[in-house]
C-alpha positions in Angstrom: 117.5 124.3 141.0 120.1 125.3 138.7 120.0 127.5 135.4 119.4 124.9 132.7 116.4 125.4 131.2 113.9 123.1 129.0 111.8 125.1 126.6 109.0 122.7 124.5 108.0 124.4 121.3 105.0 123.3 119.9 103.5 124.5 116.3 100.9 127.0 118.4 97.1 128.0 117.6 95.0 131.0 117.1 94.2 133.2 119.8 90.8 132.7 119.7 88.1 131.0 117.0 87.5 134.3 115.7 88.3 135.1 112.1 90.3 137.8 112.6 92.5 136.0 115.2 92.2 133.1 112.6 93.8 134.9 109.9 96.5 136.5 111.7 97.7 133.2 113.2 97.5 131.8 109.5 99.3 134.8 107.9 102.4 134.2 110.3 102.5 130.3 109.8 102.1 130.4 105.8 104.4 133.5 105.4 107.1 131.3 107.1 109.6 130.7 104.4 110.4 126.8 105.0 106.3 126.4 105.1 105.7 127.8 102.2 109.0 127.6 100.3 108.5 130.1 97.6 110.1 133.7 97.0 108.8 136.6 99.1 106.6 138.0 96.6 104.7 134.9 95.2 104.7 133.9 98.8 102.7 137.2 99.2 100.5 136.9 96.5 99.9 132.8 97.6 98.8 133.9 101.3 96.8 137.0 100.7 95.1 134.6 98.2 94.6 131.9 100.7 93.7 134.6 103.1 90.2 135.8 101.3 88.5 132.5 102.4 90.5 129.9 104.7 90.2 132.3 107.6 86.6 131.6 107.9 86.9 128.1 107.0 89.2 127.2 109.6 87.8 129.9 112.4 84.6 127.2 111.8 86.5 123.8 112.2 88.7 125.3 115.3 85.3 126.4 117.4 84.2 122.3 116.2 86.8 121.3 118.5 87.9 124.3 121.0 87.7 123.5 124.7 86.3 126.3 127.6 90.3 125.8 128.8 91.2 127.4 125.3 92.9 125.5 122.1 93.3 122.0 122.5 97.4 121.8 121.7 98.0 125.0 123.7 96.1 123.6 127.1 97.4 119.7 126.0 100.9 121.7 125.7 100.1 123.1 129.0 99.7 120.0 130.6 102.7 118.5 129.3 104.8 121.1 130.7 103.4 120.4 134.1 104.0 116.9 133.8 107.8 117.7 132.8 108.0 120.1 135.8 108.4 116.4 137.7 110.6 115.0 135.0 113.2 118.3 134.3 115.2 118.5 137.6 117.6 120.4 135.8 116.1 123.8 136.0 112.8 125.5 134.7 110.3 124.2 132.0 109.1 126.7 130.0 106.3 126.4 126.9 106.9 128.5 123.6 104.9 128.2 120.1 106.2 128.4 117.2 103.4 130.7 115.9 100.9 132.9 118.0 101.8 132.9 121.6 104.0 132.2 123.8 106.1 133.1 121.4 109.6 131.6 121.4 111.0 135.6 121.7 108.9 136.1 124.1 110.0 133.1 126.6 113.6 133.2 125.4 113.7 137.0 126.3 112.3 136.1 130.1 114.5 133.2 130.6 117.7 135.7 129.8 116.2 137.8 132.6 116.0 135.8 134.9 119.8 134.9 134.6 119.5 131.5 132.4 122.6 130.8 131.0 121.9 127.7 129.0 118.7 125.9 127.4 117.6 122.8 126.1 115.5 123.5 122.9 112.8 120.5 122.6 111.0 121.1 119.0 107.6 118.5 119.7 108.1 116.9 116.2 109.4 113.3 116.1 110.1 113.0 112.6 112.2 115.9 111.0 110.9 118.9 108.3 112.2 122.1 107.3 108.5 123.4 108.4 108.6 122.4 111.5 112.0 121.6 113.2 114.3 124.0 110.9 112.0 127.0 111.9 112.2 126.8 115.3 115.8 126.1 115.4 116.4 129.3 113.3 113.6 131.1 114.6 115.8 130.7 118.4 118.8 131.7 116.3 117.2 134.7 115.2 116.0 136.1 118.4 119.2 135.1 120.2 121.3 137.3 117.8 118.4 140.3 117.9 118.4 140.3 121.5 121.8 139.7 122.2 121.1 137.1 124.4 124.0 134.9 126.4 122.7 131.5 126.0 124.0 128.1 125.1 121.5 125.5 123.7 121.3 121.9 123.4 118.4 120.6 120.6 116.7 117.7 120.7 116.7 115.4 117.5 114.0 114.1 115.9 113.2 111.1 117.8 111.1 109.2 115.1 113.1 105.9 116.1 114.3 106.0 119.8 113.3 103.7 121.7 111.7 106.0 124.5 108.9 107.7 122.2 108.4 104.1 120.4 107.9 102.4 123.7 105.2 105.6 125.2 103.2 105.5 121.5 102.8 101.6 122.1 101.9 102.2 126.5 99.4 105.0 125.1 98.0 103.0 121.7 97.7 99.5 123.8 94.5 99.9 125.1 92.8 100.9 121.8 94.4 98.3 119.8 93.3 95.2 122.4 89.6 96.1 121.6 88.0 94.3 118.2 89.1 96.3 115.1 89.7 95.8 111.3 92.6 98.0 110.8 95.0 100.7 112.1 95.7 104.0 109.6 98.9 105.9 110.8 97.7 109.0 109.8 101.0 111.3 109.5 100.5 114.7 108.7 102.2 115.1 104.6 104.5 117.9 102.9 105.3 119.0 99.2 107.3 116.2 97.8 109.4 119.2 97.0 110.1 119.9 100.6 112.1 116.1 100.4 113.6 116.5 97.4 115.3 120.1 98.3 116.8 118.0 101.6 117.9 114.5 99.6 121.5 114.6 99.8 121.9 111.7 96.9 119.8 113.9 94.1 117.5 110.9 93.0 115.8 109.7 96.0 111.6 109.0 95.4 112.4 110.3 92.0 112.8 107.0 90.5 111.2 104.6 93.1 108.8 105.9 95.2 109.4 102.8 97.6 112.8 103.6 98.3 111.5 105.5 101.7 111.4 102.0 103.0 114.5 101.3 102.8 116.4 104.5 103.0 120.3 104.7 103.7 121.3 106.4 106.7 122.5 109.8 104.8 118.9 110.0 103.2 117.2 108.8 106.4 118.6 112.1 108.3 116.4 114.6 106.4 113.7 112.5 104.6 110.6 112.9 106.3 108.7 110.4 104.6 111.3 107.7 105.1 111.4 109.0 108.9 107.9 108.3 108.9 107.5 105.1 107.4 110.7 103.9 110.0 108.2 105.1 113.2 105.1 103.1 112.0 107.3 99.9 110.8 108.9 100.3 114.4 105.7 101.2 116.2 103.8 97.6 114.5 106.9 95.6 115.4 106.6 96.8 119.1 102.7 95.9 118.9 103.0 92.5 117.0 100.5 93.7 114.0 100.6 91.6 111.4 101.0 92.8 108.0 98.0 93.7 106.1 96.4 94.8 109.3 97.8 98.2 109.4 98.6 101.1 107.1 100.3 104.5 106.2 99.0 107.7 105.6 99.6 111.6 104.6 96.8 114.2 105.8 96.7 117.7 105.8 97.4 118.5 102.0 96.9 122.2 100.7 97.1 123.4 97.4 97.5 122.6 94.2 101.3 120.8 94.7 102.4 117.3 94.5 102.2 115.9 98.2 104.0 112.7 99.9 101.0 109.6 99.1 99.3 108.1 99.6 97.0 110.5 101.1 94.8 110.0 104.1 91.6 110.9 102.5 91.9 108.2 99.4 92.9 105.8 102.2 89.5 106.2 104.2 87.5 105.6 100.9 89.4 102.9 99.5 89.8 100.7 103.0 85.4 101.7 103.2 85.2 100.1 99.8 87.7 96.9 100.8 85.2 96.0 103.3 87.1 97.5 106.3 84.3 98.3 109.2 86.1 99.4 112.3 88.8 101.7 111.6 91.3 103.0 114.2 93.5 105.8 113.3 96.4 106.8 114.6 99.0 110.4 114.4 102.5 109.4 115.2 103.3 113.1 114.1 101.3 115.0 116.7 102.4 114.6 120.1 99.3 116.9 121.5 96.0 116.3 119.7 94.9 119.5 117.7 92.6 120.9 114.7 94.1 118.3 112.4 93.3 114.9 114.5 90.1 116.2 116.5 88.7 118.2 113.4 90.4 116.8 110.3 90.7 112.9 111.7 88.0 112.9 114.9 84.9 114.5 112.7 85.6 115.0 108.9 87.6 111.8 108.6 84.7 110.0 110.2 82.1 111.2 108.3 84.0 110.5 105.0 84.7 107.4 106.0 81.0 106.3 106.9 80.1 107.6 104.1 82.5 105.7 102.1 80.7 102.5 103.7 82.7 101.9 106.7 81.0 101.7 110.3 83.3 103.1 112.7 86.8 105.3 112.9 87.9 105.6 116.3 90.5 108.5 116.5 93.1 107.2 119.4 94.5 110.5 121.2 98.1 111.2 120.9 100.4 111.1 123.5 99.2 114.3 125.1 100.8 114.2 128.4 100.5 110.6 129.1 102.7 110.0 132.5 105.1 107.2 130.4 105.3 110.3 127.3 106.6 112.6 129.9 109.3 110.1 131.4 110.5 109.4 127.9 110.9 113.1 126.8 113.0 113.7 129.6 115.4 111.2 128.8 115.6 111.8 125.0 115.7 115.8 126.6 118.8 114.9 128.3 121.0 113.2 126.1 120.4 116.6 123.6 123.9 117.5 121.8 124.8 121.1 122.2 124.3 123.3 119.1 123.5 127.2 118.3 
């Protein structure tokens, strides 16, 4: 074994279902300043606001879904590190979060230790965001220059459109998608359309066309996460064969007050009810592990709306988790990682 190392960062989970643990797991992820991208003090003021009720809210919806192994991401996380234990020849596979624990200080720290010399960095997102991939590239920056560490990285791009993580969604989605259904929702989890227009190197992109995502030039495609998005779930129905009309696109997740990437998720449900849609599958090409916002926000509030919209049946199909073909393909779009840092 040699002493190149491949740390997976997911986004993390609470400690526990308990409010306390609840709201100090939500204070470090909304005080992050790419998730919520506003200055220190309003940030502040935001979160402690946010912080008098969601605790409790979400403390409810993650005990909905926890497992007796723990949170569902951190033991799905778990397992995907085992699986890449086969894949990773290279050296050790390590596990970090992003938020709550294993921190990505904490496993960056041991790896130094232990005499590891050089990393790849594998951020679980496949489309790109400030809030997600920026962080933990800066967040390994940060601890590398606190610590003083000696390490050289390689980071894995998003890989919205290689061919690898295209050809494991369609192995894991296959089964779901042979059974009788009426239509597919890619469900991908949505952002402030500030957080795109901040990142749009051309200064007018979805200001003036809101289609444009579809067919984005290469120089906007690089940072645009919706256009990222809209590339995987064209790509993912071409691999399948759907026909048009038989599928859709999605944004969950929205909080606050803010303008987010439509169409959401939620007026989807209700409108493809009211179209006479009976069997629903949805899909989240932006989740590689299922977690509180497919099993909660998809598997049983998403359902529920949806029946009561007039529909008959969602059938949430799990992400890739740490499907056998998943782990094969991660190692190969691990290995072809560019140095960086």
């Amino acid at each position: 074994m040699t002493d190149h190392a491949l740390l997976l960062v997911n986004l993390g989970s609470p400690a526990s279902t308990s409010v306390a643990d609840v709201r100090s797991y939500l204070n470090q992820f909304l005080m992050d300043p790419y998730v919520i991208d506003l200055p220190w003090p309003v940030r502040r003021l935001l979160v402690s606001l946010i912080l008098i009720k969601r605790p409790e809210q979400s403390a409810h919806a993650y005990a909905s879904i926890w497992w007796d192994e723990g949170s569902p991401l951190v033991v799905l996380s778990r397992r995907l590190q085992q699986a890449m234990t086969r894949e990773w020849t290279k050296g050790p596979v390590e596990l970090a979060m992003r938020y709550g624990e294993p921190s990505i200080e904490t496993v960056l720290t041991r790896l130094a230790a232990q005499g590891v010399k050089q990393v790849t960095l594998a951020p679980l997102y496949p489309q790109f965001a400030d809030s997600t991939v920026t962080t933990v590239i800066e967040e390994a920056k940060r601890v590398v220059k606190a610590k003083k560490l000696s390490m050289q990285f390689s980071i894995v791009q998003p890989f919205y459109d290689q061919a690898e993580y295209l050809d494991a969604l369609v192995a894991s989605a296959r089964p779901h998608l042979e059974q009788d259904y009426d239509h597919l929702l890619l469900s991908f989890h949505g952002l402030p359309e500030r957080h795109l227009h901040k990142l749009d190197p051309t200064g007018n992109h979805c200001f003036k066309n809101a289609d444009c995502c579809q067919n984005a030039s290469t120089e906007v495609l690089a940072t645009c996460y919706r256009a990222q998005c809209l590339r995987t779930a064209q790509s993912f129905a071409e691999r399948m064969g759907l026909p048009e009309g038989k599928w859709s696109v999605a944004f969950q997740s929205r909080l606050g007050r803010a303008k987010w990437i439509e169409p959401y998720t939620e007026a989807r449900l209700d409108a493809l009810a009211k179209d006479g849609v009976k069997k629903i599958l949805v899909m989240c090409p932006a989740f590689v592990a299922d977690c509180i916002e497919t099993l909660e926000e998809i598997g049983d509030r998403g359902r529920e709306q949806f029946i009561e919209a007039g529909g008959e049946e969602l059938v949430l199909v799990p992400c890739l988790n740490d499907n056998p073909e998943w782990a094969a393909a991660l190692n190969t779009i691990c290995e072809r990682a560019p140095l960086a840092l």
